[in-house]
N, C-alpha and C positions, 0 to 999 in steps of 0.2 A: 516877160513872163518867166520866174524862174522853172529852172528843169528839173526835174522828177526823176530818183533813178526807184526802179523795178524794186519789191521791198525783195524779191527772191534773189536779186544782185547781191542785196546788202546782207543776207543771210548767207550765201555761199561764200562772201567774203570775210564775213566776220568768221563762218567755221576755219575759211583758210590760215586765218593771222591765229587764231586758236593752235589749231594745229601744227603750224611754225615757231610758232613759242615754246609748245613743248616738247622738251627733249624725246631724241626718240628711244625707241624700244631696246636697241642696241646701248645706246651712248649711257643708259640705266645700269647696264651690266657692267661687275668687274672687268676689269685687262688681265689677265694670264698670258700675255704677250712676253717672250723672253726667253732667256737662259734661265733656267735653274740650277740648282744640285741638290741631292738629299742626304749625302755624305753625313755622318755620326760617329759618334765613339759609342755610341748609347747603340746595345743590340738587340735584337726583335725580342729575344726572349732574357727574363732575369740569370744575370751570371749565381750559379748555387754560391758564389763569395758573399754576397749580399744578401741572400737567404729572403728576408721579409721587409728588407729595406726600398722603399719606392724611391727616394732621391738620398744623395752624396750631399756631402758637404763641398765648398769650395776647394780647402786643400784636398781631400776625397777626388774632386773631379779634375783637376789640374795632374796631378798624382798617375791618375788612368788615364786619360789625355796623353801622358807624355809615352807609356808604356803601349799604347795602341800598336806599334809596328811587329813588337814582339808578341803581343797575342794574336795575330794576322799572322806571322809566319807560322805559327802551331795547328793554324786549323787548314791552311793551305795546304793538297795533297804533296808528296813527294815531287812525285812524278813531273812536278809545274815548277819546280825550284833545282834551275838548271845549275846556279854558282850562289855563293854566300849574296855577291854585288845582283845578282838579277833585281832582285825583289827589294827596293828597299822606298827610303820615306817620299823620295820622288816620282817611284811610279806608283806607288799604291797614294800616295796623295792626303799622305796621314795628316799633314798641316791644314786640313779641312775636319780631321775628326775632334770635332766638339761633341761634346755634351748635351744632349736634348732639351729642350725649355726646361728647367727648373731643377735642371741635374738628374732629369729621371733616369733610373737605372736599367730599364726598359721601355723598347717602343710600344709593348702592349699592354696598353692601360684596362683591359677586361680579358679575363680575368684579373680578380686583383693581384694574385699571387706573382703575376707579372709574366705568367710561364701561356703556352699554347695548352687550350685542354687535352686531355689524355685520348690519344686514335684511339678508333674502335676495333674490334678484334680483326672484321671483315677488311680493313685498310691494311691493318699488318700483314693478313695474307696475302695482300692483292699485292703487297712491295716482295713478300718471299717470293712469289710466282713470278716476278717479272724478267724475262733471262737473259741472265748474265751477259756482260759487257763479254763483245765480240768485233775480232777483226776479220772475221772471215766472209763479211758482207758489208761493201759499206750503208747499205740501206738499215747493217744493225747498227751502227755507228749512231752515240749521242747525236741530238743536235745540233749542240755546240760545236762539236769535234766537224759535223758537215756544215758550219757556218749557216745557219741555215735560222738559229734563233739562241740566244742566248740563253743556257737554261745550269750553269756554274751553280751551285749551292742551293741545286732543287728548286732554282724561281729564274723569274725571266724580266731586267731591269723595265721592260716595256710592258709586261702580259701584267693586272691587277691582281693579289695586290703588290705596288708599287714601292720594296722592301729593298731598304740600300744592299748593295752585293758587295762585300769587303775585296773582294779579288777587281774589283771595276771600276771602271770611271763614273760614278752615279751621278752624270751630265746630262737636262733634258731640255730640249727645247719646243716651247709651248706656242703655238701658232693657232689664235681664234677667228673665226667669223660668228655671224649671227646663228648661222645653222649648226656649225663645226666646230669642235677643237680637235687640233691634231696635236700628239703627245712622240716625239721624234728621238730616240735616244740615241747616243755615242755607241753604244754595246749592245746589241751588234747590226747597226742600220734598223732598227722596226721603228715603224711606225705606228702608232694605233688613231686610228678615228676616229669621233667619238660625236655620234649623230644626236644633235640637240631636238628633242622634241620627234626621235623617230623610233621605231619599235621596234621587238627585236623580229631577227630573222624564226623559221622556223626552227625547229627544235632540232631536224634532223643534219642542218648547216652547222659544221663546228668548223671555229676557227681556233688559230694557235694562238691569240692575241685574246680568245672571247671576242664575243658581242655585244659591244657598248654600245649604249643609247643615255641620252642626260636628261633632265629638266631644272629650270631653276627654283628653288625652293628660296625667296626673297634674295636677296646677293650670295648665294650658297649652289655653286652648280655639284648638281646629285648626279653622280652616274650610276647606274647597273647594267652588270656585264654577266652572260650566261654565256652558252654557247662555248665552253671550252672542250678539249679534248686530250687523251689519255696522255699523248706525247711531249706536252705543253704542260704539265701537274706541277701544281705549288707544295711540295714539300708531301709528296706522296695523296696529293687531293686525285679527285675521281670525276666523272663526267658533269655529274650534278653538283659541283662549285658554283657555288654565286657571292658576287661579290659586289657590296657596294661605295661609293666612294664617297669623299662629299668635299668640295675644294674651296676652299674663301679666303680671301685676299687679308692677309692682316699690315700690321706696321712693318714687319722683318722680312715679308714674302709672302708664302701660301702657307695657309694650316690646312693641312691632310688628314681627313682623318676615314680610314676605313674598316669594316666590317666583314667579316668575311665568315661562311656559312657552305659548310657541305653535310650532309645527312650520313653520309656516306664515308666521314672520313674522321671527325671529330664529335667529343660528345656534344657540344653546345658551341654554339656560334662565336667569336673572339673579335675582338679589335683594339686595331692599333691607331697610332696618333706620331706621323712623320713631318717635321717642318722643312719645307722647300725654300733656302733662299738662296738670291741671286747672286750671281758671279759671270765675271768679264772675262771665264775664263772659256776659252776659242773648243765648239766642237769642230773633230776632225774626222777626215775621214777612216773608220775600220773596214780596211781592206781585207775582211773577210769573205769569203765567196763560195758557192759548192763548187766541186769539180779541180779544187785548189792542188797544189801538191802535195798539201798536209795531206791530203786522203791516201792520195797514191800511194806514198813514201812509207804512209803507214803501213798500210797493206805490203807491201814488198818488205817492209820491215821484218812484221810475222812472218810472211813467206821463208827469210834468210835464217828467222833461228828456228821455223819448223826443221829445214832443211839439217842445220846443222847440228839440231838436237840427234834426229836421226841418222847422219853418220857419226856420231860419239855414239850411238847405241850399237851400229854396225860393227864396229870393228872390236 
């Protein structure tokens, strides 16, 4: 007599081979696994040389390309260019600054004019009130200056949005799970988190990185990040910045492209469009740290020309 299997056998097993065939949830999703860089010759906002021009020509961008080291040293403060040799095409890393996809002339493709919209009054003031750079406490100390978070050129290579730093290594390394991506930079040790499918915290939680949370919008992972705070501001932004991102995998790397929105700081919202490709080339460690002798040294520094300011007054 043959044998009879259970038809609720055959139904658990057929959902099982179902299920095994198709790929999973994860193995759907882009890779963002990797080394990056976002490195450019193309800067956030249109150079007034090019006025109303969106892209260069080829000899145009080869041309600016090659001139990249000398317009780097011009906007570099003083105070950071110890000798002629400090600063040149091997530590600032110029043989990486290319050209944007298409030879654009700026990262910020909204506005068209290529420029950041015009602050509001209330932001202007909010940067005159802000007081003065001081060595007389190191708690007034940059953050940069206390190691503490990258914030060189008004932005921070880790905090969104995610805007090449010409004084930096703009090296990032992208480590995903199913829940996670972490976003880990060279400058200066941060890491940002970046909770897939999770909320944000409350309002009154600020971190210096924002609070990101993502979801996938078809192979497109969306992030928005709130939660920032006064001492962490992109380019004189205010509490209520929000920022959102959008990451997808193309042929050359990741197209970037973000939005960024304060009420509080600009007239209208803007965004830019950053290409991330990969490179073999090795993050290392920045042995930046609070509590460094940079601090110390500082402050004893003022101390010695207080002092000697006032015996040339003495006498």
């Amino acid at each position: 007599m043959p044998r009879t299997i259970p038809v609720l056998s055959v139904i658990v097993a057929s959902v099982f081979i179902l299920i095994s065939a198709r790929p999973s949830h994860a193995q759907q999703r882009p890779d963002f696994h990797g080394v990056w860089t976002n490195a450019t010759a193309t800067t956030l906002e249109r150079p007034d040389e090019f006025s109303n021009r969106a892209f260069l020509t080829e000899a145009e961008a080869a041309a600016y390309e090659r001139t990249a080291i000398e317009r780097l040293l011009k906007v570099i403060p003083k105070d950071d260019v110890v000798t002629a040799a400090d600063l040149d095409e091997t530590f600032l890393d110029t043989h990486l600054y290319k050209m944007a996809d298409g030879r654009r002339t700026s990262l910020v493709v909204d506005p068209f004019d290529g420029r950041l919209p015009p602050l509001k009054p209330e932001a202007k003031k909010r940067a005159d009130a802000r007081p003065p750079h001081s060595y007389d406490d190191p708690e007034a100390l940059d953050l940069d200056e206390r190691c503490l978070l990258e914030t060189a050129f008004d932005s921070s290579n880790a905090s969104p949005p995610m805007v090449p730093n010409p004084f930096a290594q703009n090296i990032y390394q992208f480590v995903q799970t199913r829940d996670h991506l972490m976003i880990y930079t060279e400058v200066v040790h941060d890491a940002r988190v970046i909770r897939i499918g999770g909320a944000h915290v409350a309002p009154t939680v600020q971190k210096w990185l924002g609070d990101s949370i993502g979801h996938w919008e078809g192979d497109t992972l969306v992030v928005d990040t709130t939660n920032f705070t006064p001492k962490s501001h992109f380019k004189g932004s205010g509490e209520r910045l929000h920022v959102v991102e959008r990451f997808t995998r193309t042929a050359k790397g990741i197209g970037y492209r973000v939005t960024v929105e304060d009420p509080d700081t600009w007239d209208r919202p803007w965004t830019a469009e950053i290409p991330f490709a990969p490179t073999s080339d090795r993050m290392y460690e920045y042995a930046c740290h609070e509590a460094n002798y940079a601090v110390e040294l500082t402050l004893r520094g003022a101390r010695a020309d207080e002092k000697a300011a006032q015996k040339a007054k003495d006498r």
